[in-house]
GUDO-77263 format. One record per residue (C-alpha): x, y, z. Coordinates in steps of 0.05 Angstrom, whole numbers, padded with zeros to 5 digits, always signed. Layout:
! residues N
XYZ ...
***
This chain:
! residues 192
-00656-00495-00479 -00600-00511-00525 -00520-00535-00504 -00472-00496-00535 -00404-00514-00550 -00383-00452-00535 -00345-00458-00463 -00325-00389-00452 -00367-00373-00389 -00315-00423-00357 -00254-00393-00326 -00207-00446-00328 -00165-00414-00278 -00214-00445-00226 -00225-00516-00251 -00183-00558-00214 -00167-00629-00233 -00202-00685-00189 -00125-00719-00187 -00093-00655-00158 -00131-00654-00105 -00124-00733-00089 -00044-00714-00104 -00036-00659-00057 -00080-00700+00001 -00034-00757-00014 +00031-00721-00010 +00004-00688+00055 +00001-00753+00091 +00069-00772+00062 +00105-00714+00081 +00064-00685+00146 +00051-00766+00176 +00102-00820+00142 +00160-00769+00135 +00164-00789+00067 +00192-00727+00038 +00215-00765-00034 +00144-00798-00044 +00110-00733-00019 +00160-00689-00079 +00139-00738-00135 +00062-00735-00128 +00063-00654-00114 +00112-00649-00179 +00042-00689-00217 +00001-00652-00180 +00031-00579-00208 +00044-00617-00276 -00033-00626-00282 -00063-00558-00243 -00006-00512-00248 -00047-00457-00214 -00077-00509-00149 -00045-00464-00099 -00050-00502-00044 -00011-00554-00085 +00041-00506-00117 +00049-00489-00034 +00064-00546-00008 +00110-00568-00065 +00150-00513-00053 +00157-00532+00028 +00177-00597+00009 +00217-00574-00048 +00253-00529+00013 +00257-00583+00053 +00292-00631+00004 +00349-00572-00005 +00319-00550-00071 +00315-00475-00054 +00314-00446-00126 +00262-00492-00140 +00221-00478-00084 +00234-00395-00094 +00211-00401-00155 +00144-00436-00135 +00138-00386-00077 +00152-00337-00127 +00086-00360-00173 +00038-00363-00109 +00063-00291-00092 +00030-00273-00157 -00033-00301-00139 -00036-00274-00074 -00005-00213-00057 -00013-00212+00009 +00003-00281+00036 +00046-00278+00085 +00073-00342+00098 +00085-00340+00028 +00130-00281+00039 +00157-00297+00099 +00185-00363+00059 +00214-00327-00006 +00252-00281+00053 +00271-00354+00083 +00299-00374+00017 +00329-00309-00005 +00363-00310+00066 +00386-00390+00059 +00408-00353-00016 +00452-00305+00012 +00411-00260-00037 +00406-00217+00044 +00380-00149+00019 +00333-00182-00016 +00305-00218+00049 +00313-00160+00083 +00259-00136+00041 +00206-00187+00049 +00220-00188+00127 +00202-00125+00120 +00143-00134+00086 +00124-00190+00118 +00125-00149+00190 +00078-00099+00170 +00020-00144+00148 +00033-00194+00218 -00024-00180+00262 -00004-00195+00340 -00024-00267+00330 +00019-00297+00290 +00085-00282+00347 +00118-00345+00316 +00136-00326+00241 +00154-00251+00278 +00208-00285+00321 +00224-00336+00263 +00235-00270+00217 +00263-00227+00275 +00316-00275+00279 +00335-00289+00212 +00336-00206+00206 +00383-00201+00264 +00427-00262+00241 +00425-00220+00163 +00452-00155+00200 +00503-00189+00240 +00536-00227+00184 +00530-00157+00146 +00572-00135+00210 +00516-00080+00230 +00519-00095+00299 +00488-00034+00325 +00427-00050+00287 +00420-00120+00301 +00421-00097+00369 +00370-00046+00363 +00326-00097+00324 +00340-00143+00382 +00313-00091+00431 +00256-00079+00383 +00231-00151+00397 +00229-00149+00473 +00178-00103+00459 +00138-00141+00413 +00156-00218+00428 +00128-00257+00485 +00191-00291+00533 +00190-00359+00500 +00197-00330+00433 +00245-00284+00454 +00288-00335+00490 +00306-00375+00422 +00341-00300+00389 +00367-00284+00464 +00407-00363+00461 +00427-00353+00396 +00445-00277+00380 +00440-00232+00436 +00507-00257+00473 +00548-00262+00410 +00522-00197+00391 +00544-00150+00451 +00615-00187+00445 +00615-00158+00376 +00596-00090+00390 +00640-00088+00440 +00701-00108+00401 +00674-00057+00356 +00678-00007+00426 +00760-00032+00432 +00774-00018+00357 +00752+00049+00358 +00775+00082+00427 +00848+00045+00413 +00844+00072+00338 +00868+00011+00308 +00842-00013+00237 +00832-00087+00216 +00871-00092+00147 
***
């Protein structure tokens, strides 16, 4: 048999460098168990330098980049992993996070949307985490009527403890606003 120098039966999209992987293990422990988010940012940002495509890597660079306040940073990296996987959806429950944090709202409306027809029943978690952030986009959009209806929406599907978080936090300010909205339209008044 004879070696050829000829490496194009290698796809160098799967090759991963031996120091990304001991990078992103690292970084876990610094960010997940010593709460070192800074330490945990500058051996992810090697880690992506050297395997740009590691996804697990690019993934948890971009939490951390989230967590350090560096959203268009981490919506970009989001952004790359979507391309790899279409159908991640933690991946697109996060660029609707960041969108949302954004203000960029239709935009997360979009990959809430998304996101809620590919959640199977147990993941109930990221569908109150996203059912929330959708109601909290339609109230400060002032579609009350909606936000309620969404709210209703997720008795249905939520269990009580996840439903208890978007009842403390929206459903109480949310039925004052609709009925304000009520008062303004039997008196006939207009806000100018």
């Amino acid at each position: 048999m004879q070696n050829t120098s000829n490496l194009s039966y290698i796809d160098k999209s799967k090759v991963i460098n031996i120091k990304t992987e001991l990078l992103c293990r690292e970084a876990e422990d610094d960010f997940f168990y010593f709460n070192n988010v800074n330490a945990a940012y500058r051996k992810l940002k090697k880690a992506v330098d050297l395997t740009p495509f590691h996804t697990k890597s690019v993934l948890l660079f971009a939490d951390v980049c989230f967590v350090k306040g560096l959203i268009k940073e981490a919506l970009e990296l989001y952004f790359r992993i979507e391309k790899i996987s279409l159908s991640n959806t933690k991946v697109l429950a996060s660029i609707a996070n960041c969108n949302y944090v954004l203000g960029n709202y239709s935009v997360a409306m979009q990959y809430i949307d998304k996101v809620l027809e590919l959640l199977n029943d147990e993941s109930v978690s990221l569908q109150s985490q996203l059912l929330e952030i959708k109601i909290n986009i339609l109230m400060s959009e002032r579609k009350y009527k909606q936000a309620y209806v969404t709210f209703i929406q997720a008795q249905n599907i939520l269990d009580s403890h996840s439903l208890k978080s978007i009842y403390n936090v929206s459903y109480e300010l949310l039925t004052e606003k609709i009925n304000i909205q009520k008062k303004l339209q039997k008196s006939n008044l207009k806000i100018v």
